[in-house]
Rosetta silent file (secondary structure, phi, psi, omega in degrees, C-alpha in Angstrom):
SEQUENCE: XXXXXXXXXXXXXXXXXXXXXXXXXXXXXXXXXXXXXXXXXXXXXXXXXXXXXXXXXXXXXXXXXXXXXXXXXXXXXXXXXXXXXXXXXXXXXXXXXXXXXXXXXXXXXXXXXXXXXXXXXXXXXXXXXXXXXXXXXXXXXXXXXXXXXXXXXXXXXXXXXXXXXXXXXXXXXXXXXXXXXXXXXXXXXXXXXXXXXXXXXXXXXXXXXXXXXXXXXXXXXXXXXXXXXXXXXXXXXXXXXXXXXXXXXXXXXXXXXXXXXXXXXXXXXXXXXXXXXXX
SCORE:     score description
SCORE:     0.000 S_00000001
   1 L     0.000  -45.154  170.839  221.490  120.238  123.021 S_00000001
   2 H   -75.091    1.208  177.140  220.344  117.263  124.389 S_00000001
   3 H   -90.136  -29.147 -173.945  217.314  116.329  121.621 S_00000001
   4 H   -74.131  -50.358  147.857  219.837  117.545  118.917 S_00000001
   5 H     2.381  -99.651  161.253  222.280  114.673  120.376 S_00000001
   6 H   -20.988  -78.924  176.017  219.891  112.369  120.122 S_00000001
   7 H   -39.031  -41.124  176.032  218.637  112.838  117.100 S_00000001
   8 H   -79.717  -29.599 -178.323  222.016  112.689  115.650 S_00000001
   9 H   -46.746  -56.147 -166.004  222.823  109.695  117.780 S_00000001
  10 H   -72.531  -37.497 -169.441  220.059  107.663  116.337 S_00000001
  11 H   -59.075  -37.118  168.403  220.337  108.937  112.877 S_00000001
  12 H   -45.780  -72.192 -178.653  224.446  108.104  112.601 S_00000001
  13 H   -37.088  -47.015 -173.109  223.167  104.461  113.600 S_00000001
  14 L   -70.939   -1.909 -139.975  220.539  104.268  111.040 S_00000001
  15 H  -111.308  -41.721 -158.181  223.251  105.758  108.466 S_00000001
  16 H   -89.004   -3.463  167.558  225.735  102.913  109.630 S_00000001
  17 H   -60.071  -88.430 -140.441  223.177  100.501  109.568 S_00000001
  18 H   -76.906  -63.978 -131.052  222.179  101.155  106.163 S_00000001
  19 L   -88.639  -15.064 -164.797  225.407  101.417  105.108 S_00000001
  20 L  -102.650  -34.469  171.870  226.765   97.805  106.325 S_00000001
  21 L   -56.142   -3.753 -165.807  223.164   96.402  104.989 S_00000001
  22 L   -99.522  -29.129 -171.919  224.517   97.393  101.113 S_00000001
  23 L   -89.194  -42.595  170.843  227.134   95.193  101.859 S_00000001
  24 L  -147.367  111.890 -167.400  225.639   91.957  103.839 S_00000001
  25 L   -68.937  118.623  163.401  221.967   92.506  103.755 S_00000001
  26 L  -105.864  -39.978  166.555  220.794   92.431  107.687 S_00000001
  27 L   -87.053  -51.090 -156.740  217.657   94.900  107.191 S_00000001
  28 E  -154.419  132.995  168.018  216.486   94.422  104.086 S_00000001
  29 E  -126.782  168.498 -158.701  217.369   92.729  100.656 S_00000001
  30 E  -141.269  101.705 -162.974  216.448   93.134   97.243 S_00000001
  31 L   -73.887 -165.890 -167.871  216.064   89.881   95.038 S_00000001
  32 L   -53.001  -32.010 -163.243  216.777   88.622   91.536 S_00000001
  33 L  -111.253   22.903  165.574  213.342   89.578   90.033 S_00000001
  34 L    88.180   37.712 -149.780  213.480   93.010   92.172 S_00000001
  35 L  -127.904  125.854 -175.582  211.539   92.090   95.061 S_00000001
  36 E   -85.160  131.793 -174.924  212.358   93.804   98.575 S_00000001
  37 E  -120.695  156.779 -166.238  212.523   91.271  101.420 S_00000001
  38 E   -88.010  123.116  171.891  212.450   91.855  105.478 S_00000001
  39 L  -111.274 -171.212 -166.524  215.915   90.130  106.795 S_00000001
  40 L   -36.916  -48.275 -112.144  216.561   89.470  110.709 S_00000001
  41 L  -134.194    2.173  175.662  217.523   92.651  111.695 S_00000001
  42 L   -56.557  -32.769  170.410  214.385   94.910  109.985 S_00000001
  43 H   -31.747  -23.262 -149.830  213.203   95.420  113.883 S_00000001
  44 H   -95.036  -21.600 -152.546  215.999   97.779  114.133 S_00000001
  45 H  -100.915  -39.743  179.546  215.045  100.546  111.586 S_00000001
  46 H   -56.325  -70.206 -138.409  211.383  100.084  113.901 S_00000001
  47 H   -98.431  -50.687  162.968  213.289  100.858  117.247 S_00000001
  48 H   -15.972  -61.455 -160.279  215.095  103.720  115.280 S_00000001
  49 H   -80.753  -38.631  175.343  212.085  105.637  114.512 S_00000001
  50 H   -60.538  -27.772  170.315  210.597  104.885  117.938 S_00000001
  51 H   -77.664    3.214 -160.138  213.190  106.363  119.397 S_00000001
  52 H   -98.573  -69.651  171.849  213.191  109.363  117.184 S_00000001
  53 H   -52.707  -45.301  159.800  209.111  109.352  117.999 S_00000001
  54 H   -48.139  -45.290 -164.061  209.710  109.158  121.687 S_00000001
  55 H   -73.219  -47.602 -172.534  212.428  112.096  121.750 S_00000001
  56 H   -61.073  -41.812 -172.818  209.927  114.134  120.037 S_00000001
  57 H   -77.784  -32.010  158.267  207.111  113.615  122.380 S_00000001
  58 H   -38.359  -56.400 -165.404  209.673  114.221  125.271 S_00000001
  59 H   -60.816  -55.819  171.383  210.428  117.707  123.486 S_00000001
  60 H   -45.561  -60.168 -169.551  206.879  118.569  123.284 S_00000001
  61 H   -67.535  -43.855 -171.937  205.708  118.151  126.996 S_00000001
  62 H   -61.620  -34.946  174.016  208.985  119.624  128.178 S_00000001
  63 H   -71.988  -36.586  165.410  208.411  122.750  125.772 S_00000001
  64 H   -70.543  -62.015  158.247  204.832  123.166  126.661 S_00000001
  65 H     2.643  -80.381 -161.408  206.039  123.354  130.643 S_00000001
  66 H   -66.713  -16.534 -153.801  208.429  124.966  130.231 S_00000001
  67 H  -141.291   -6.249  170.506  207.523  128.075  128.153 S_00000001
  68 L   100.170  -24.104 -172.983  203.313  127.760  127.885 S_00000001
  69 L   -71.305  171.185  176.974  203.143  127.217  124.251 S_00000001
  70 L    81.289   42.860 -163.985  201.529  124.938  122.675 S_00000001
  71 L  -111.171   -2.891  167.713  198.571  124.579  123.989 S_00000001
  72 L   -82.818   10.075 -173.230  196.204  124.217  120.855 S_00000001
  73 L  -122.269   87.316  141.172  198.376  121.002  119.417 S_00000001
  74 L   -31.141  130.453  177.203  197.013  118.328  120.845 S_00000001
  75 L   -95.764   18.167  172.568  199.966  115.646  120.404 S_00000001
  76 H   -97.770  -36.590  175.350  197.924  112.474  119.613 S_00000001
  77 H   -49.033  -21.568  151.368  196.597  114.495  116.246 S_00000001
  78 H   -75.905  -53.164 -173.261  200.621  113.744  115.544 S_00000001
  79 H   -82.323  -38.215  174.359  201.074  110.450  117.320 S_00000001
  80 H   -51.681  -70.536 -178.574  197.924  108.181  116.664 S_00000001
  81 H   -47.173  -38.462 -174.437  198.048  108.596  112.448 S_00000001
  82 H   -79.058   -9.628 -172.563  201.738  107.478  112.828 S_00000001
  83 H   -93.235  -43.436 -135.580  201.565  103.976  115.349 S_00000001
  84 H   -88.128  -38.283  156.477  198.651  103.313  113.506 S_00000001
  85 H   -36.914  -48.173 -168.423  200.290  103.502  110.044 S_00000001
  86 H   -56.320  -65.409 -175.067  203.830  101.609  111.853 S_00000001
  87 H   -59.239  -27.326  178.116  201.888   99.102  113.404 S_00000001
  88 H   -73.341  -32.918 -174.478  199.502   97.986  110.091 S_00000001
  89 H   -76.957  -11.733  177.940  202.583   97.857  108.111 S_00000001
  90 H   -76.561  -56.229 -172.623  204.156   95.421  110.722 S_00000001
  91 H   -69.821  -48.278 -172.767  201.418   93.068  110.898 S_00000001
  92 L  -101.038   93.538 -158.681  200.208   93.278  107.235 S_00000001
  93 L   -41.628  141.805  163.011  203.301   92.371  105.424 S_00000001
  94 L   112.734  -40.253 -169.013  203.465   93.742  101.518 S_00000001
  95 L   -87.600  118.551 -166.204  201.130   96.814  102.518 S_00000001
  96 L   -88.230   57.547 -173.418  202.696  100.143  102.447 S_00000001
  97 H  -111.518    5.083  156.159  200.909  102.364  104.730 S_00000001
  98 H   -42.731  -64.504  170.765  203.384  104.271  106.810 S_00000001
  99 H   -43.629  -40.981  160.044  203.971  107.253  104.523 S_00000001
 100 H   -80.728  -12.111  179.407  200.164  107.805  104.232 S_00000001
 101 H   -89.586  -18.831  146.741  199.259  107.731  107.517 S_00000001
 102 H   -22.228  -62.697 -163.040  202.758  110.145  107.803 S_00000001
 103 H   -67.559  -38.988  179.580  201.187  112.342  105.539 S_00000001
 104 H   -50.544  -28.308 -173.777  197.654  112.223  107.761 S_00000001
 105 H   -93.418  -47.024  148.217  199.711  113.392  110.603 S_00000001
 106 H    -6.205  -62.050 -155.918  201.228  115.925  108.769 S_00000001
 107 H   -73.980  -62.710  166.941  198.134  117.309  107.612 S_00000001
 108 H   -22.260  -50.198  156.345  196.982  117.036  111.248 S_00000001
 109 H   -88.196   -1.521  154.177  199.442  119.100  112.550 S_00000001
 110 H   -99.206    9.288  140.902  199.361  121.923  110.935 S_00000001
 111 L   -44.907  -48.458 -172.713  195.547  122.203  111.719 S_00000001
 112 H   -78.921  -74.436 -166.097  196.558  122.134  115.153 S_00000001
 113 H   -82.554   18.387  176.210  199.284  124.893  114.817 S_00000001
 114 H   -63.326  -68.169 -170.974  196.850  126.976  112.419 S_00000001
 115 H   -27.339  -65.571  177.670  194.816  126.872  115.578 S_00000001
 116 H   -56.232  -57.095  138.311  197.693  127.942  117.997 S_00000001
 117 H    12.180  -67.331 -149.626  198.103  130.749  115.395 S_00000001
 118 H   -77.366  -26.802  170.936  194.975  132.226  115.662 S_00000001
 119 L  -108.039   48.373  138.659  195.209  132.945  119.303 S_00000001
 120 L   -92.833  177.091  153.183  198.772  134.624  119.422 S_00000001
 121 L  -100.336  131.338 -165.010  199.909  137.532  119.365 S_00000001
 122 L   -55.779  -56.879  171.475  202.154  138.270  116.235 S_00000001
 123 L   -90.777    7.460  174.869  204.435  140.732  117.973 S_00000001
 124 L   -93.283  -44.146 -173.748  205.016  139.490  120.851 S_00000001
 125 L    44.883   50.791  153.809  204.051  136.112  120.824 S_00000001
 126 L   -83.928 -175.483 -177.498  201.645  136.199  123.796 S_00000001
 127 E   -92.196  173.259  173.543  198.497  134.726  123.749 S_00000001
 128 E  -139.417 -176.811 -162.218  196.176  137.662  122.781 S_00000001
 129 H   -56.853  -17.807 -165.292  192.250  138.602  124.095 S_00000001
 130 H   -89.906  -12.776  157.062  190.913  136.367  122.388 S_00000001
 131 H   -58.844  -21.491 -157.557  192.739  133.633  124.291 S_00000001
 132 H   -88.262  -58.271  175.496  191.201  135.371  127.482 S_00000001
 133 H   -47.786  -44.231  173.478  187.862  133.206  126.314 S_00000001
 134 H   -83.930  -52.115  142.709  189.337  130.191  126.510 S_00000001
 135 H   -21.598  -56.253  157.842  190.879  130.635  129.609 S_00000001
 136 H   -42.331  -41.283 -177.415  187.962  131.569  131.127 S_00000001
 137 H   -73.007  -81.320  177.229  186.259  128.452  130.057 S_00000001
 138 H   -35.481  -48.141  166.026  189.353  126.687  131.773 S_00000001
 139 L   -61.852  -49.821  162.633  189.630  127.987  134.571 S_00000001
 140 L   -48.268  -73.079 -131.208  185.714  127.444  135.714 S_00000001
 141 L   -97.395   51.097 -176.884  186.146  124.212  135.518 S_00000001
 142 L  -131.556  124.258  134.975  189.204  123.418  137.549 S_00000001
 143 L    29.328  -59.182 -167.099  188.548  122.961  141.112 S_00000001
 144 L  -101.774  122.847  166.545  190.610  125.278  142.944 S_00000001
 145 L  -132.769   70.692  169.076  189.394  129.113  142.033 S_00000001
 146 L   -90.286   76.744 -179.662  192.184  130.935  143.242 S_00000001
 147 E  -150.262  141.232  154.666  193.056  133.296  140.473 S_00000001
 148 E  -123.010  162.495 -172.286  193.276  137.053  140.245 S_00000001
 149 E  -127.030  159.489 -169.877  194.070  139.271  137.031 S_00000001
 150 E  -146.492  118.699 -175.859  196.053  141.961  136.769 S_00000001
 151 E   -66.250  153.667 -179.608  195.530  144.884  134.219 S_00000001
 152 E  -155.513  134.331  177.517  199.442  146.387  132.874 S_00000001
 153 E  -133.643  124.424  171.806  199.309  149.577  130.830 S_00000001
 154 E   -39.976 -179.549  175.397  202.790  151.305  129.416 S_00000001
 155 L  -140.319  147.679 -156.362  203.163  154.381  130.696 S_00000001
 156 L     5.465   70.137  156.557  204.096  157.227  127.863 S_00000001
 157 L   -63.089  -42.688  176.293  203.863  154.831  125.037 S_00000001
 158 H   -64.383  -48.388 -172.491  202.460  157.468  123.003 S_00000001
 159 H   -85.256  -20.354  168.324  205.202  159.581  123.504 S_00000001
 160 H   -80.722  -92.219 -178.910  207.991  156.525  122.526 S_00000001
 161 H     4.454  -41.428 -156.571  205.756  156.041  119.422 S_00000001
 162 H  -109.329  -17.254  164.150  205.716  159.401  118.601 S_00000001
 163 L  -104.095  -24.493  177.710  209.449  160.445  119.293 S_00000001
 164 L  -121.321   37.778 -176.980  211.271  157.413  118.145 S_00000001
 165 L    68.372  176.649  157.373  208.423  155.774  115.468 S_00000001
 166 H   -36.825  -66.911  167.739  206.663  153.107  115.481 S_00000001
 167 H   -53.930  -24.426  179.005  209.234  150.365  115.200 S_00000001
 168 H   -74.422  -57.433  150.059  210.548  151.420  118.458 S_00000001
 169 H   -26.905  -63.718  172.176  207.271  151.358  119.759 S_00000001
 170 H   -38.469  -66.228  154.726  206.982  147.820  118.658 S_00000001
 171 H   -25.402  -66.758  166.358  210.397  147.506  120.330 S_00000001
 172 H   -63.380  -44.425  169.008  209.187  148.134  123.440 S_00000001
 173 H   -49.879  -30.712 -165.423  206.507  146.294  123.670 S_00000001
 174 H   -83.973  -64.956 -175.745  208.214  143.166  122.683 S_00000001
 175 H   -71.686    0.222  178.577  210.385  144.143  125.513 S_00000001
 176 H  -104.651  -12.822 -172.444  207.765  145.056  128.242 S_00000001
 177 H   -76.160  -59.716 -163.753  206.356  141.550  126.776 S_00000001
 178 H   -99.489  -39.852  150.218  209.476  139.305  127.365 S_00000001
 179 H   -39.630  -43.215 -169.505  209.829  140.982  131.170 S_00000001
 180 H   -72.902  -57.704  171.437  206.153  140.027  132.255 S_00000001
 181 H   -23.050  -55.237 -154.695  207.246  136.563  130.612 S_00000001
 182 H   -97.449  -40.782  160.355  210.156  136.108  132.470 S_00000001
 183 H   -28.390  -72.352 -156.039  208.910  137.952  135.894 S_00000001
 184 H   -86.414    2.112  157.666  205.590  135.936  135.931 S_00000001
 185 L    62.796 -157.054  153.161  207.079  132.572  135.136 S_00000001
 186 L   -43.356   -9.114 -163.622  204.968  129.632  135.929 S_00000001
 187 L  -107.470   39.247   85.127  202.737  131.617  138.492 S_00000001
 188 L  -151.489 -162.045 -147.933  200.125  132.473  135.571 S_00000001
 189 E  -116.528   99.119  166.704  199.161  133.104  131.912 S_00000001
 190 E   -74.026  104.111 -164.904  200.645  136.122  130.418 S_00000001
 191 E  -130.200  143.146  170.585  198.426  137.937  126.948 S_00000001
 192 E   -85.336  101.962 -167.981  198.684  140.890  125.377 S_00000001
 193 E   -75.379  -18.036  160.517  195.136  142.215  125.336 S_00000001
 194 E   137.783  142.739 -143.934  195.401  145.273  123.134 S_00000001
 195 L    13.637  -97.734 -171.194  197.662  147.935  121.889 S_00000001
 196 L   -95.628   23.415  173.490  200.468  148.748  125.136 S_00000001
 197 E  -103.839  127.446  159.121  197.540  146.537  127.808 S_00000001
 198 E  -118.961  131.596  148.366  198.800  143.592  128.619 S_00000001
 199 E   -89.858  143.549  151.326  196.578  140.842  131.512 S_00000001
 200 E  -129.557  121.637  176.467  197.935  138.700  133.354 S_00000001
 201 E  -111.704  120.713  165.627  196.068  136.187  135.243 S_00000001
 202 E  -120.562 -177.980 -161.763  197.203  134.463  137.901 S_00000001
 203 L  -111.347   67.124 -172.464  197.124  131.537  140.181 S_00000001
 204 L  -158.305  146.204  175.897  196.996  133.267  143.302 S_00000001
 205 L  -116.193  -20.412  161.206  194.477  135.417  145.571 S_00000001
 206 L   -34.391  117.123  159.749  197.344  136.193  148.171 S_00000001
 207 H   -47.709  -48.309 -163.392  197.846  139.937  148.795 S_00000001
 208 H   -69.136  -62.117 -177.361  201.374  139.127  149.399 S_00000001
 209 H   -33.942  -46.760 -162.611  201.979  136.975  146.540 S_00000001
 210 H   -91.434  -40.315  135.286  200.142  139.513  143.966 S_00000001
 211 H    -0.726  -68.878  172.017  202.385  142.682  146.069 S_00000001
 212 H   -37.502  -76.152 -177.189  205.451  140.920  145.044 S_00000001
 213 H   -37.892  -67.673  175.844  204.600  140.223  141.829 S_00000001
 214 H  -109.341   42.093  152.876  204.572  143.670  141.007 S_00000001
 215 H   -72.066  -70.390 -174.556  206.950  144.986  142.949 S_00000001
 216 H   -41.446  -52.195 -168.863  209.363  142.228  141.235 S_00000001
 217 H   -63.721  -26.591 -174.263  207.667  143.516  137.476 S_00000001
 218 H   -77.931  -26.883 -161.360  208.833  147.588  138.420 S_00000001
 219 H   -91.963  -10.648  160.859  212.315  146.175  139.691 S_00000001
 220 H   -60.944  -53.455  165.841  212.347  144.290  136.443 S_00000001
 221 H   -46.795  -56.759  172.970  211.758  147.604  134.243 S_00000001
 222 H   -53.683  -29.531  158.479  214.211  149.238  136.326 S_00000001
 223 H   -70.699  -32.868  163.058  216.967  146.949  135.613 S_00000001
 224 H   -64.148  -61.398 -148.492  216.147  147.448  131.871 S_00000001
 225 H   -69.163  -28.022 -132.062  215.873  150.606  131.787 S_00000001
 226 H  -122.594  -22.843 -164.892  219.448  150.716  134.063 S_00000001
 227 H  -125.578  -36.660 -167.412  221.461  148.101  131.872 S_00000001
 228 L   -75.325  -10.623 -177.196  220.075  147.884  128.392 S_00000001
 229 L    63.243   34.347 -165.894  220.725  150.773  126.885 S_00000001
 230 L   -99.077  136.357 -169.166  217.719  151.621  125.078 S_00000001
 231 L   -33.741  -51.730  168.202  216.850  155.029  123.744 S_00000001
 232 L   -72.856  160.289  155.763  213.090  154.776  126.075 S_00000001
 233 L   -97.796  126.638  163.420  212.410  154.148  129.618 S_00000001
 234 L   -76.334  141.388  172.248  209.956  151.661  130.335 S_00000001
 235 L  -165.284  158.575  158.463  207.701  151.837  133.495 S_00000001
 236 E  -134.031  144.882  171.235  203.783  150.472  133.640 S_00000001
 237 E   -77.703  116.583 -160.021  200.616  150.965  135.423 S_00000001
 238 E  -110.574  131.690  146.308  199.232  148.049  137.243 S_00000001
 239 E  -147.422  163.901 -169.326  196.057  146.996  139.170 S_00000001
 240 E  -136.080  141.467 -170.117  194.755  144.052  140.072 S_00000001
 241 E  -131.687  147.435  172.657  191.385  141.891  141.211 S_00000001
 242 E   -94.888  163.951 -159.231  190.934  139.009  142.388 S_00000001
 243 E  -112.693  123.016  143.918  188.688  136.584  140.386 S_00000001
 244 L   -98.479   93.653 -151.129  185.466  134.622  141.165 S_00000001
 245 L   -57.884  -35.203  162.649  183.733  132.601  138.474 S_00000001
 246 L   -58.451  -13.821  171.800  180.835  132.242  141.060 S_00000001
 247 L  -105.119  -57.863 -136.820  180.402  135.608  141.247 S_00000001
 248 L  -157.771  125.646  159.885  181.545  137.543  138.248 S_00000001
 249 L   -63.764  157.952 -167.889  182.594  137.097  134.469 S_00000001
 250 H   -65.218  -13.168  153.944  185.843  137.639  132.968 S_00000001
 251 H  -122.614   28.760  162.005  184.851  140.889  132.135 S_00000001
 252 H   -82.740  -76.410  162.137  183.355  142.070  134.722 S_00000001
 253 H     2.899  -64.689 -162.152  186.902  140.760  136.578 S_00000001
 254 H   -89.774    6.456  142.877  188.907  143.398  133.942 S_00000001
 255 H   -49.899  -83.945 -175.703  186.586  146.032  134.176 S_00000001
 256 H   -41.076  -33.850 -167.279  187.397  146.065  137.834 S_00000001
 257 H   -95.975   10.431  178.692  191.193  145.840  137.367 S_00000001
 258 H   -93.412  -29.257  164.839  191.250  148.471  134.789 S_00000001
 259 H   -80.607  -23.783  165.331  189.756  151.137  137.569 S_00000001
 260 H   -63.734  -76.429 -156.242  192.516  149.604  139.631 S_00000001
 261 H   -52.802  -29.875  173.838  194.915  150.279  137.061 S_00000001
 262 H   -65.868  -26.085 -167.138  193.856  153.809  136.215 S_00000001
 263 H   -86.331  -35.908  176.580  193.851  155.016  139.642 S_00000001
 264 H   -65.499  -20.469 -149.333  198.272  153.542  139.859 S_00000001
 265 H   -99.768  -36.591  167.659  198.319  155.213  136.388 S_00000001
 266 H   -68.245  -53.694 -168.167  197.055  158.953  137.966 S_00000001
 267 H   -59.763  -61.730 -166.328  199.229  158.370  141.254 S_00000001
 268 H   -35.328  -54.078 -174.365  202.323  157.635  138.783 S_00000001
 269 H   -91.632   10.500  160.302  201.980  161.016  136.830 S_00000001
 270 H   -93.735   -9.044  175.244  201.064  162.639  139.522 S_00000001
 271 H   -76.636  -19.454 -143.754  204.793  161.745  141.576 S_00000001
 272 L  -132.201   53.307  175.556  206.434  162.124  137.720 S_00000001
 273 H   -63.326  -27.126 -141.905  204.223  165.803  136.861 S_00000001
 274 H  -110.199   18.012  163.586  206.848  167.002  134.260 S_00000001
 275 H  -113.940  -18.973 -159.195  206.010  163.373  131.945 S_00000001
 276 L   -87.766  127.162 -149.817  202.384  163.814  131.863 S_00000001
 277 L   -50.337  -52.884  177.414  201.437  163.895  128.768 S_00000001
 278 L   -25.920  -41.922 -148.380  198.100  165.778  129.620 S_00000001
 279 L   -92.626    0.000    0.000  198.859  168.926  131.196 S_00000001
């Protein structure tokens, strides 16, 4: 609410602006032989857009924070083509070149969110495995190597899939997808790694801390399962390792937490024998 404010705030001005300029030229005038001239008050339409261009780059850092996205759009491939267009048309009077370097940023940015594209996931809108690569990369080189990963498998997926289709199936996923979201918050990087497997790696090697966590992720299914009213039950099989780039690659790392995760995924149907699929 507050960028949409804004945004109207400044725009109303520029409208009222504009609109008093038709009338006593303050911005801009337009002489006998058709020729557009700068008056006092052109600075203002300048301070407009910067403020428009500021609000935006607010929105961006706040959105990447807050919610992880974004992390393939650079924002100077957006910001650089436009001061550099603002500012040459300020200095070299007569010379249009705001709109093309507009269009340069333009062009720019959807390069950038081709990019961001390529590593989501469509239904979900996690990062997907191939995001896992890049991560990897990051993560060596940052200082601190406190991270463990944690393997997540549905538990009778195959059996929502198969009694209430496909789309339902989808349906859940989306929805075991937007719990791990909202569970693991800020305390790592949630991707869906392929078909009902999701990793999560996070930025912690604490027993307690990674305990919690998915303790917190079952009592999160269980409240779904308890409020939402959905035709399935959700529940998943977890395990988890912790990670050392000095030691061990990122798939060596899920190799290990997938033998984690297999062994909670046996205990589960063996407390729950009348779901297993198997028998």
């Amino acid at each position: 609410r507050k960028h949409r404010r804004i945004i109207q705030l400044l725009s109303m001005i520029g409208i009222v602006i504009l609109v008093v300029n038709f009338f006593v030229p303050i911005v801009f005038s337009i002489g006998e032989n058709n020729l557009y001239s700068r008056e006092k008050l052109f600075w203002l339409y300048l301070v407009l857009d910067m403020g428009i261009f500021a609000d935006s780059f607010v929105l961006y850092i706040h959105s990447r924070r807050r919610s992880g996205m974004l992390k393939f759009f650079p924002v100077w491939a957006f910001a650089i083509p436009v001061l550099i267009g603002v500012t040459t048309q300020m200095v070299m009077y007569g010379v249009s070149t705001i709109w093309p370097f507009i269009a340069v940023s333009i062009s720019c940015v959807f390069m950038c969110l081709q990019n961001e594209v390529m590593y989501r996931d469509k239904l979900t809108g996690l990062y997907n495995r191939f995001y896992l690569n890049i991560l990897e990369g990051e993560l060596k080189e940052r200082s601190s190597n406190a991270f463990s990963a944690v393997m997540i498998d549905v538990n009778r997926f195959k059996e929502i899939n198969d009694t209430y289709g496909h789309l339902t199936g989808d349906d859940a996923l989306i929805d075991v997808a937007n719990i791990l979201r909202r569970v693991v918050s800020d305390l790592g990087e949630v991707t869906r790694y392929a078909g009902d497997e999701f990793i999560v790696i996070v930025n912690s090697q604490d027993a307690a801390v990674m305990d919690d966590l998915l303790d917190r992720i079952n009592k999160a299914m269980e409240t779904f399962n308890a409020t939402k009213g959905k035709p399935y039950r959700l529940s998943v099989s977890m395990g988890y390792e912790k990670m050392d780039f000095n030691k061990h690659t990122m798939g060596e790392v899920l190799d290990a937490t997938d033998v984690r995760m297999y062994e909670n995924k046996r205990e589960f149907y063996r407390t729950h024998p009348g779901l297993n699929r198997r028998r």
